[in-house]
Backbone and ligand atoms as CSV (ligand in chain L), in Angstrom:
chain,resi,resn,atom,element,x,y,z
A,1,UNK,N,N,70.496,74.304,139.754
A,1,UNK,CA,C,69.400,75.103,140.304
A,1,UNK,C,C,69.940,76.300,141.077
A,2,UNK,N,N,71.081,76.040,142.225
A,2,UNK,CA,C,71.359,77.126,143.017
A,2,UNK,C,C,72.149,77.911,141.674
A,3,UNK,N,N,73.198,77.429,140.893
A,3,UNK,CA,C,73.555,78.286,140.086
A,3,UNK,C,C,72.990,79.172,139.293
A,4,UNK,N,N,71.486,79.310,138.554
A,4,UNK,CA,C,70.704,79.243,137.772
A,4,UNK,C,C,70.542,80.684,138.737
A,5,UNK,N,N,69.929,80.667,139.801
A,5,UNK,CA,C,69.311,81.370,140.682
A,5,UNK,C,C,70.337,82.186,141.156
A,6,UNK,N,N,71.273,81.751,141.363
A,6,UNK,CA,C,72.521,82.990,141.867
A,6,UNK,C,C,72.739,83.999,140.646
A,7,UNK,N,N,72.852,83.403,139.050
A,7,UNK,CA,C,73.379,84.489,138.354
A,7,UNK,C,C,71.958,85.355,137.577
A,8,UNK,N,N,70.814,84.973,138.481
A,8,UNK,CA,C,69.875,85.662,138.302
A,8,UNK,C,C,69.652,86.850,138.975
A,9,UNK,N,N,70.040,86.202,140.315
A,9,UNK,CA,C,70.576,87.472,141.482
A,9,UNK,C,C,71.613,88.232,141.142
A,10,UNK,N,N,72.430,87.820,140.807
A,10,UNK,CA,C,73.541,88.455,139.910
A,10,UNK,C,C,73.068,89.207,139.251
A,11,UNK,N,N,72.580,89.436,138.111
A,11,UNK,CA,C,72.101,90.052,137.269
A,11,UNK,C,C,71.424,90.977,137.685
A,12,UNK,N,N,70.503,90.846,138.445
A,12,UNK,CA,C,69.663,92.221,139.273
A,12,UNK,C,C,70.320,92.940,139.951
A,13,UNK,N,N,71.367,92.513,140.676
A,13,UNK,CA,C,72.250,92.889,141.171
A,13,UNK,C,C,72.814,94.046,140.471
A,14,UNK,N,N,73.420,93.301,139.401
A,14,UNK,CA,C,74.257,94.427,137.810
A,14,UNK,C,C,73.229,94.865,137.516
A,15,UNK,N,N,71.803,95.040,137.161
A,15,UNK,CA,C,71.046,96.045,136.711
A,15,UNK,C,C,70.639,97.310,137.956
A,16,UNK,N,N,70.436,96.472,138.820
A,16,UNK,CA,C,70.523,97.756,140.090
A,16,UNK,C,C,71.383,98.936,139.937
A,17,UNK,N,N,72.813,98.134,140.097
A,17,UNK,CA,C,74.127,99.085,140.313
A,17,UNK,C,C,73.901,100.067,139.433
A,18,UNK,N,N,73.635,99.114,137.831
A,18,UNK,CA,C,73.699,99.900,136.353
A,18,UNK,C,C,72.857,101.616,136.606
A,19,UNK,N,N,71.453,101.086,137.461
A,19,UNK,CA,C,70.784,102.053,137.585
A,19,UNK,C,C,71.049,103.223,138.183
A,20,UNK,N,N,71.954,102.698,139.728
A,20,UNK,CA,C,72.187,103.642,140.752
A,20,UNK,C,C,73.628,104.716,140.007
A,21,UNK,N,N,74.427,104.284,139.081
A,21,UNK,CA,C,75.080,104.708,138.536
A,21,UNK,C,C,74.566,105.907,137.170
A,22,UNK,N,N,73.612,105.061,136.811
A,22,UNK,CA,C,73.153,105.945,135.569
A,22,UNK,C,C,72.462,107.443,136.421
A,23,UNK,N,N,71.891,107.040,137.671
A,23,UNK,CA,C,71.194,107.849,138.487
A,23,UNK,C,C,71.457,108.816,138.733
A,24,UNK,N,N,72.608,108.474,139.486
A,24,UNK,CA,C,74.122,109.353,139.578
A,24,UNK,C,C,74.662,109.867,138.998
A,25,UNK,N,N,74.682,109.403,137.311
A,25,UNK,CA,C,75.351,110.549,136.663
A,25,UNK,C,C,74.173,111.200,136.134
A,26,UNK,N,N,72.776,111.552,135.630
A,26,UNK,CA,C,71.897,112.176,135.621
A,26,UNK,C,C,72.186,112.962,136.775
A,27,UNK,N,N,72.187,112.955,137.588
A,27,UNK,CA,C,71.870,114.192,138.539
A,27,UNK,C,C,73.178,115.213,138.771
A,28,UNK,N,N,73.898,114.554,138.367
A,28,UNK,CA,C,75.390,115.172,138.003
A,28,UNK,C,C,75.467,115.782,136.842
A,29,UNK,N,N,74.757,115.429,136.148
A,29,UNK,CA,C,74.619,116.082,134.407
A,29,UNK,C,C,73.919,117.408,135.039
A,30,UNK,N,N,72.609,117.282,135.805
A,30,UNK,CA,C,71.603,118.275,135.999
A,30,UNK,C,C,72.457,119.386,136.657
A,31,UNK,N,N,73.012,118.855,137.809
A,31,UNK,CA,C,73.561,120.072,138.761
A,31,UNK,C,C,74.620,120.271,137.970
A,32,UNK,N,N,75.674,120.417,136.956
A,32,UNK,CA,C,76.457,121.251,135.938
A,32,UNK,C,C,75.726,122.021,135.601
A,33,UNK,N,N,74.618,121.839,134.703
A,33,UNK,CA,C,74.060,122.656,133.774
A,33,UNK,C,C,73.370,123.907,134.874
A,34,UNK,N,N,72.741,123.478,135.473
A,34,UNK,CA,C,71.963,124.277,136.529
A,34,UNK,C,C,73.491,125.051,136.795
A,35,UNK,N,N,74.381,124.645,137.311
A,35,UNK,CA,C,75.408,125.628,137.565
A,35,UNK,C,C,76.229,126.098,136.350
A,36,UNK,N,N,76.476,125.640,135.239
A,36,UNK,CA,C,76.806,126.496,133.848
A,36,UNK,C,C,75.373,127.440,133.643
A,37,UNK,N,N,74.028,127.517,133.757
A,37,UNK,CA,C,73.588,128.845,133.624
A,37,UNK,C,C,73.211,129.790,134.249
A,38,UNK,N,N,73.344,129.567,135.358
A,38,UNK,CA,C,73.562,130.253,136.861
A,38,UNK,C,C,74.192,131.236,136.357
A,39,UNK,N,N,75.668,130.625,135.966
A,39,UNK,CA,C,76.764,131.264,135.698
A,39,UNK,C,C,76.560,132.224,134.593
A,40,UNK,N,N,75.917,131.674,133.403
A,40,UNK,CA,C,75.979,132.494,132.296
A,40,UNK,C,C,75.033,133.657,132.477
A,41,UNK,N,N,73.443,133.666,133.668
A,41,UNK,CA,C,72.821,134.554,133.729
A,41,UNK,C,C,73.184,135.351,134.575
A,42,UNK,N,N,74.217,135.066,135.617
A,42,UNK,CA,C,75.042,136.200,136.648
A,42,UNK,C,C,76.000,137.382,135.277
A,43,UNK,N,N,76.690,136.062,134.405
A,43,UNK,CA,C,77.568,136.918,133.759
A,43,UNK,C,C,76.650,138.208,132.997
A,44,UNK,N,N,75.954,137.210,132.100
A,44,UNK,CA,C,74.932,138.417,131.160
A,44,UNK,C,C,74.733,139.886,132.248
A,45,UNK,N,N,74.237,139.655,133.264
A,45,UNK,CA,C,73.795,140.517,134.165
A,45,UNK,C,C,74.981,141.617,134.482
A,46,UNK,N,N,75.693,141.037,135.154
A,46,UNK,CA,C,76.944,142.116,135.614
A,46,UNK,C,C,77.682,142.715,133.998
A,47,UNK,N,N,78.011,142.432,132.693
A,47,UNK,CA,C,78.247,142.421,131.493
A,47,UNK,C,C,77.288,143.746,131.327
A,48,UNK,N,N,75.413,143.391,131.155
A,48,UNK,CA,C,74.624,144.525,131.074
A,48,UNK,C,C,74.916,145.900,131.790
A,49,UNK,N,N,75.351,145.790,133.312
A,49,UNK,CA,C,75.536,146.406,133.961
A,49,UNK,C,C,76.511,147.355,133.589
A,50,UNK,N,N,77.808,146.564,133.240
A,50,UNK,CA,C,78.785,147.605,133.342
A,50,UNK,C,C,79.198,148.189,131.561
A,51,UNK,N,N,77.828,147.886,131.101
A,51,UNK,CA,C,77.357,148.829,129.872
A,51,UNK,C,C,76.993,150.088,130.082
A,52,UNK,N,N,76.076,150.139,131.304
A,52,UNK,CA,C,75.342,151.058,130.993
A,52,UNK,C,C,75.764,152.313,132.269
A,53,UNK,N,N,75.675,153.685,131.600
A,53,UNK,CA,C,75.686,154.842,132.512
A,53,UNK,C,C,74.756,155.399,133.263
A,54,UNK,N,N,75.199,154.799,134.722
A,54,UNK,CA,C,74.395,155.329,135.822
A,54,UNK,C,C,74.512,156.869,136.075
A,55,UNK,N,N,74.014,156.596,137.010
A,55,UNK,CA,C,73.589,158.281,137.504
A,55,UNK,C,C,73.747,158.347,138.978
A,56,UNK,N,N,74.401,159.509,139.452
A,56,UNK,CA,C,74.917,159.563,140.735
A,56,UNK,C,C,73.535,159.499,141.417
A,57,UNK,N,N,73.021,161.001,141.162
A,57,UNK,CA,C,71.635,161.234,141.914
A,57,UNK,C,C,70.733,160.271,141.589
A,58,UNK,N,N,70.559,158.960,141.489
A,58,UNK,CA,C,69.946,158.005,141.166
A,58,UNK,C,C,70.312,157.055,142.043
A,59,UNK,N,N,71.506,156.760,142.015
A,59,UNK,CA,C,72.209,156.032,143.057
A,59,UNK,C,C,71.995,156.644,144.637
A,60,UNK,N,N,72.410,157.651,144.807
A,60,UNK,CA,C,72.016,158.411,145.508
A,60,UNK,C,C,70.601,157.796,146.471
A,61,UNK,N,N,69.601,157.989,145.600
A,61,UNK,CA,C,68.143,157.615,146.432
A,61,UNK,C,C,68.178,156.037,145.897
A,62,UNK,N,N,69.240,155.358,145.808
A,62,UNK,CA,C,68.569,154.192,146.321
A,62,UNK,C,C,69.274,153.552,147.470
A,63,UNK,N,N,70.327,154.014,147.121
A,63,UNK,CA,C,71.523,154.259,148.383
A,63,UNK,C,C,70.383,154.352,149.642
A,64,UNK,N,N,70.097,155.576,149.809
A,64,UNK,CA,C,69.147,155.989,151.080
A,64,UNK,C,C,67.895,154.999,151.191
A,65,UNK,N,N,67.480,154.512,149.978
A,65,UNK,CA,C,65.931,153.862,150.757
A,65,UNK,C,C,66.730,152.155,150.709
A,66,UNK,N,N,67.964,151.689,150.473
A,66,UNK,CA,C,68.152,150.093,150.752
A,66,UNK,C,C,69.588,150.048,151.958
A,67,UNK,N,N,70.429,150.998,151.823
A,67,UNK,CA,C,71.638,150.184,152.392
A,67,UNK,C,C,71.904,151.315,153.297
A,68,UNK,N,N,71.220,152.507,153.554
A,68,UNK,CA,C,71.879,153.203,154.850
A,68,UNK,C,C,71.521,152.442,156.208
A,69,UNK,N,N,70.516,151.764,156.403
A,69,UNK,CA,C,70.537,150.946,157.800
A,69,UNK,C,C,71.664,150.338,158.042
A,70,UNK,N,N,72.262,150.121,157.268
A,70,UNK,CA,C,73.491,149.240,157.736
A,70,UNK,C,C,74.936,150.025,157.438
A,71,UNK,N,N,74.943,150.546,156.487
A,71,UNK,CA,C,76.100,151.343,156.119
A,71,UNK,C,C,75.747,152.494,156.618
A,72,UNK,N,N,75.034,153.012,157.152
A,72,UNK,CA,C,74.843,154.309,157.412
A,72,UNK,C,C,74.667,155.602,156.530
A,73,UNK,N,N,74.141,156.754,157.074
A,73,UNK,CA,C,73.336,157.502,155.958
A,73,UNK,C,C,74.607,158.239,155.177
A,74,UNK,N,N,76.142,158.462,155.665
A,74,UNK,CA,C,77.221,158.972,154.730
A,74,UNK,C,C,77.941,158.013,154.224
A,75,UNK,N,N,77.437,156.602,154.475
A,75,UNK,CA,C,78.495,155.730,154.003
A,75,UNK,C,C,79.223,155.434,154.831
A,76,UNK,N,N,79.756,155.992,156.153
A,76,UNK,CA,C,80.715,155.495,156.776
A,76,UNK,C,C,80.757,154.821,157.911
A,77,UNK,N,N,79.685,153.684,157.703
A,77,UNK,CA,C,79.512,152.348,157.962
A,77,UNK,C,C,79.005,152.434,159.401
A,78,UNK,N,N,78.183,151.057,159.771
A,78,UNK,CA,C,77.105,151.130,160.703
A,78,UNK,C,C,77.780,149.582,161.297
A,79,UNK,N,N,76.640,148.588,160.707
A,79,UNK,CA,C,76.525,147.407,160.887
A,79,UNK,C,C,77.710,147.002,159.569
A,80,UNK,N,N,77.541,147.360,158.810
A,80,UNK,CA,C,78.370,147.097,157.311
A,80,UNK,C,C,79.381,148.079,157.315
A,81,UNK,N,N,80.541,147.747,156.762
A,81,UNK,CA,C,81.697,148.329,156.758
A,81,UNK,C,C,81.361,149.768,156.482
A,82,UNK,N,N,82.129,150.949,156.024
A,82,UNK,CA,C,82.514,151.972,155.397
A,82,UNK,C,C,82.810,151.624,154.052
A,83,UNK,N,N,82.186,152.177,153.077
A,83,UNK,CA,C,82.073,152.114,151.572
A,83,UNK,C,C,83.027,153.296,150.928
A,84,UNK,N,N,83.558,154.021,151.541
A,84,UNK,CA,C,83.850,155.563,150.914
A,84,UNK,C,C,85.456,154.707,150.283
A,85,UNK,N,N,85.878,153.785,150.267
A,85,UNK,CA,C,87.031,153.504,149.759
A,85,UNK,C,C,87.099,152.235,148.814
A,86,UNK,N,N,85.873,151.926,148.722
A,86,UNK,CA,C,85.517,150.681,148.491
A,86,UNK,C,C,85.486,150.269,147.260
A,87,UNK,N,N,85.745,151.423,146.034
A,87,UNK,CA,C,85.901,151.163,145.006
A,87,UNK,C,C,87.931,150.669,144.672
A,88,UNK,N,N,88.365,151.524,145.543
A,88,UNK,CA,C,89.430,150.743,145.170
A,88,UNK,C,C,90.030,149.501,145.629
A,89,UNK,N,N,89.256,149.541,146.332
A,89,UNK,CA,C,89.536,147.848,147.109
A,89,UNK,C,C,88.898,146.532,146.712
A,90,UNK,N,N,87.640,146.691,146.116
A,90,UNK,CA,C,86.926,145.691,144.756
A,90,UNK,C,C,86.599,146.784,143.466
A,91,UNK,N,N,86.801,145.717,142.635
A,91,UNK,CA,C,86.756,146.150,141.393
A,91,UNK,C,C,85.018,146.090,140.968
A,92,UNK,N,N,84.318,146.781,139.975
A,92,UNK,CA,C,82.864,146.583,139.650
A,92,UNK,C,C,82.717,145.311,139.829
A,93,UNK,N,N,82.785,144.694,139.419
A,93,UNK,CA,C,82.038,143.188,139.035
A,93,UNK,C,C,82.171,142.413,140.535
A,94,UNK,N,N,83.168,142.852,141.666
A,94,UNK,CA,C,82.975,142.354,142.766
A,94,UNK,C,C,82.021,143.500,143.401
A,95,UNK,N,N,81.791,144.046,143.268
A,95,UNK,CA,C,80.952,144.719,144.169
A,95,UNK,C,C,79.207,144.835,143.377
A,96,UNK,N,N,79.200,144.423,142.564
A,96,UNK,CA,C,78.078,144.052,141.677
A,96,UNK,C,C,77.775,142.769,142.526
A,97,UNK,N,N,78.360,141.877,142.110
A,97,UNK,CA,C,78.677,140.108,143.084
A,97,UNK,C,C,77.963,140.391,144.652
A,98,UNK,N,N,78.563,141.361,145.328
A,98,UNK,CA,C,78.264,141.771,146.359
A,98,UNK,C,C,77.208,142.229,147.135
A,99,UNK,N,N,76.875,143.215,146.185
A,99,UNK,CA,C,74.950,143.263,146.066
A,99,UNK,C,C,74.108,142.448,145.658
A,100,UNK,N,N,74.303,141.518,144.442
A,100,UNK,CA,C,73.446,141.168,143.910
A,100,UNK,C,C,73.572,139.401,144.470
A,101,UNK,N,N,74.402,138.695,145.017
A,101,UNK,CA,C,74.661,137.754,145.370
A,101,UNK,C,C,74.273,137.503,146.912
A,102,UNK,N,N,74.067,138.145,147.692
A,102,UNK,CA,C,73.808,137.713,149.405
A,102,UNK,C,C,74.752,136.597,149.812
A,103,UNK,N,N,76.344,137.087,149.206
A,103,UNK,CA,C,77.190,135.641,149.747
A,103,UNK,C,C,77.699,136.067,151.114
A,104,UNK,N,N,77.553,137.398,151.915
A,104,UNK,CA,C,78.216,137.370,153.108
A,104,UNK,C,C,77.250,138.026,153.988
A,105,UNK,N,N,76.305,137.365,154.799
A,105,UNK,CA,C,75.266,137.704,155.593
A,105,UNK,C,C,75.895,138.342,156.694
A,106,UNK,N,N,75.313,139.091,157.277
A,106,UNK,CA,C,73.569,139.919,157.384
A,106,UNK,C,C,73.322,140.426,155.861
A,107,UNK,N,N,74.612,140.549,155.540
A,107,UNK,CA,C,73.844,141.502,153.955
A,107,UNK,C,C,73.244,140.930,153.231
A,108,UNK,N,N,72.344,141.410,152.991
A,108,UNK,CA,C,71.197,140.492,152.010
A,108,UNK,C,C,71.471,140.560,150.740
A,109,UNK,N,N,70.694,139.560,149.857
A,109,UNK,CA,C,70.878,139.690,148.133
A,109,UNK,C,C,69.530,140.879,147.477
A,110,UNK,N,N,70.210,141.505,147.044
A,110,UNK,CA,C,69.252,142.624,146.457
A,110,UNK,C,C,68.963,142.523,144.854
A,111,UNK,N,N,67.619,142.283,144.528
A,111,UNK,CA,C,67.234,141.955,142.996
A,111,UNK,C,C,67.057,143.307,142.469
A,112,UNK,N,N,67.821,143.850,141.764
A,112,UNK,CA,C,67.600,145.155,140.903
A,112,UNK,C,C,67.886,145.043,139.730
A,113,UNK,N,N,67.302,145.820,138.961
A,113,UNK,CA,C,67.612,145.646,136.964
A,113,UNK,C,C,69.271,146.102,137.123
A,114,UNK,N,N,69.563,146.188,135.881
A,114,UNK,CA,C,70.882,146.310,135.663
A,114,UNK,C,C,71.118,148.372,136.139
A,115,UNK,N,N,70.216,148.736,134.962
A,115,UNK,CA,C,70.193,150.523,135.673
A,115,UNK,C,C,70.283,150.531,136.635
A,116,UNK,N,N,69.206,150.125,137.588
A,116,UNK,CA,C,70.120,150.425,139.432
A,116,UNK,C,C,70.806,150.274,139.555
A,117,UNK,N,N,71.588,148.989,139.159
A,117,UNK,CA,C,72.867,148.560,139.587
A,117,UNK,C,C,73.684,149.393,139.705
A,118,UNK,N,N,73.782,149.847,138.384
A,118,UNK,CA,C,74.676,150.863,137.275
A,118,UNK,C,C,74.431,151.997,138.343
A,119,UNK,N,N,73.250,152.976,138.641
A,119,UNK,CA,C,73.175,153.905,139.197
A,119,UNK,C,C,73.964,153.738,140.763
A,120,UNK,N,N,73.674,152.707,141.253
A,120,UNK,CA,C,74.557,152.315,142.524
A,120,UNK,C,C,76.363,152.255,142.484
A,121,UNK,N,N,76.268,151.639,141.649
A,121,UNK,CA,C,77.368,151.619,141.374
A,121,UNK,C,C,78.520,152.770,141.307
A,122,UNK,N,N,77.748,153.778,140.169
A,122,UNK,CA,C,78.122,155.124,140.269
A,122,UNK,C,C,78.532,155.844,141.183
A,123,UNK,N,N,76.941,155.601,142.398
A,123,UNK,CA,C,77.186,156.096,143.592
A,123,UNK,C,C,78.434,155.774,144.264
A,124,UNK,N,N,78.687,154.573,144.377
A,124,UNK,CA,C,79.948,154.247,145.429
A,124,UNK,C,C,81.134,155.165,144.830
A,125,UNK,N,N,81.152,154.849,143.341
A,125,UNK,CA,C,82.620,155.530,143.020
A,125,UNK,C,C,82.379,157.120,142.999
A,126,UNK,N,N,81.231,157.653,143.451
A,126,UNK,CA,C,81.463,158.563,143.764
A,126,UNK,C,C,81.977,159.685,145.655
A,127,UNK,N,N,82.057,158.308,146.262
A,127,UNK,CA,C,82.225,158.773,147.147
A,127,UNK,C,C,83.623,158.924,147.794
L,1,HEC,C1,C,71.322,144.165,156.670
L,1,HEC,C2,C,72.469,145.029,156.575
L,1,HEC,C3,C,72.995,145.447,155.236
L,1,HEC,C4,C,72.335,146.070,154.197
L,1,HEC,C5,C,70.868,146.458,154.125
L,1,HEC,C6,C,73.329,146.308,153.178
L,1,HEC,N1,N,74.541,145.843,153.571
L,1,HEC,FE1,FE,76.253,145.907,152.508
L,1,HEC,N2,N,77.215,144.884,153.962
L,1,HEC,C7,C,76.665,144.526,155.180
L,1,HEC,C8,C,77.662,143.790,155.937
L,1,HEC,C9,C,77.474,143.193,157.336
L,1,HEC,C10,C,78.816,143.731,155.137
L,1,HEC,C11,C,80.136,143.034,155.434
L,1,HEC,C12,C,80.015,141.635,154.904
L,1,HEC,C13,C,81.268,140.820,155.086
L,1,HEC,O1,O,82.172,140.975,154.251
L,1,HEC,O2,O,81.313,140.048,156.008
L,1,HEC,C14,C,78.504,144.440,153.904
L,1,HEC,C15,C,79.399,144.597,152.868
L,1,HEC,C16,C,79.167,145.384,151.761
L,1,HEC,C17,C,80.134,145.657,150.724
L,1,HEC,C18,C,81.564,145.145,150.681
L,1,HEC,C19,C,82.344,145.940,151.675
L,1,HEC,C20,C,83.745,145.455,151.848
L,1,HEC,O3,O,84.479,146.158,152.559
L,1,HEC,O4,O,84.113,144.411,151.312
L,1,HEC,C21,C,79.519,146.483,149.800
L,1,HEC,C22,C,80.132,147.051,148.531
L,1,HEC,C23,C,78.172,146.696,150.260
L,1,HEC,N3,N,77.987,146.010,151.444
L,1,HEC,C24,C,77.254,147.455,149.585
L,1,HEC,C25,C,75.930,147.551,149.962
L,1,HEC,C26,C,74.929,148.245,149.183
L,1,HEC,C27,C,75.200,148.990,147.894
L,1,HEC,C28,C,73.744,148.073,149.840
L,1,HEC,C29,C,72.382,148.566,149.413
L,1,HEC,C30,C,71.909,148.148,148.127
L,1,HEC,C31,C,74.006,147.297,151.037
L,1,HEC,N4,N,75.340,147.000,151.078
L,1,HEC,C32,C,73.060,146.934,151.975
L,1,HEC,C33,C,75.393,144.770,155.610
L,1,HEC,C34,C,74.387,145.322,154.842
């Protein structure tokens, strides 16, 4: 009787675990994928970007209506560093990352199509 009843407990026991395991790797399956297309829609994005030919005077006014509060209205930095050198010190795709990511606060993440980007982009290396 007690035996009967122990490897019954047993058993629920092993189907529990079975579960908390299967659980576990489901949600481990999920958060890869969620982070493999993260990845692939950052890439597509910065890829689009550094297709296409911006435009200084484009960059220019967006420059002025998003990032002179902080960088200031010549670029040479406020709250946010000085930009006027900044192309040689990150390469596009980090400074794409940079805008478009909000990984180092106060600076915020800024959602723009790829053309702004591109037009921003321009801007910096033109300064
Ligand atoms: C709320 C303030 C703020 C705004 C608005 C802002 N930035 Fe920044 N930015 C910062 C700060 C602060 C840093 C430094 C972050 C750090 O590395 O700790 C920074 C860093 C940067 C860097 C990297 C500089 C370096 O030396 O590594 C680039 C490039 C940049 N910003 C571009 C922009 C552009 C382009 C815009 C407008 C679309 C913008 N920022 C808007 C605050 C701001």
């Amino acid at each position: 009787m007690t035996t009967s009843s122990s490897s019954a407990a047993e058993k629920i026991l092993k189907i529990k675990i079975w579960k908390q395991c299967f659980i576990g790797f489901l949600i481990l399956l999920i958060c890869c994928s969620l982070f493999y297309l993260y990845h692939e829609e950052n890439n597509t994005y910065i890829l689009k970007t550094l297709e296409l030919n911006g435009s200084v005077k484009e960059g220019d006014i967006l420059f002025k209506m998003n990032c002179v509060g902080c960088h200031g209205i010549t670029a040479r930095g406020l709250v946010g560093p000085d930009l006027h050198s900044i192309t040689e010190r990150l390469n596009d795709t980090e400074i794409i990352k940079q805008v478009v990511q909000g990984n180092t606060p106060p600076m915020p993440s800024f959602e723009i199509d790829p053309q702004k980007m591109s037009n921003l982009l321009v801007y910096l290396h033109s300064l």
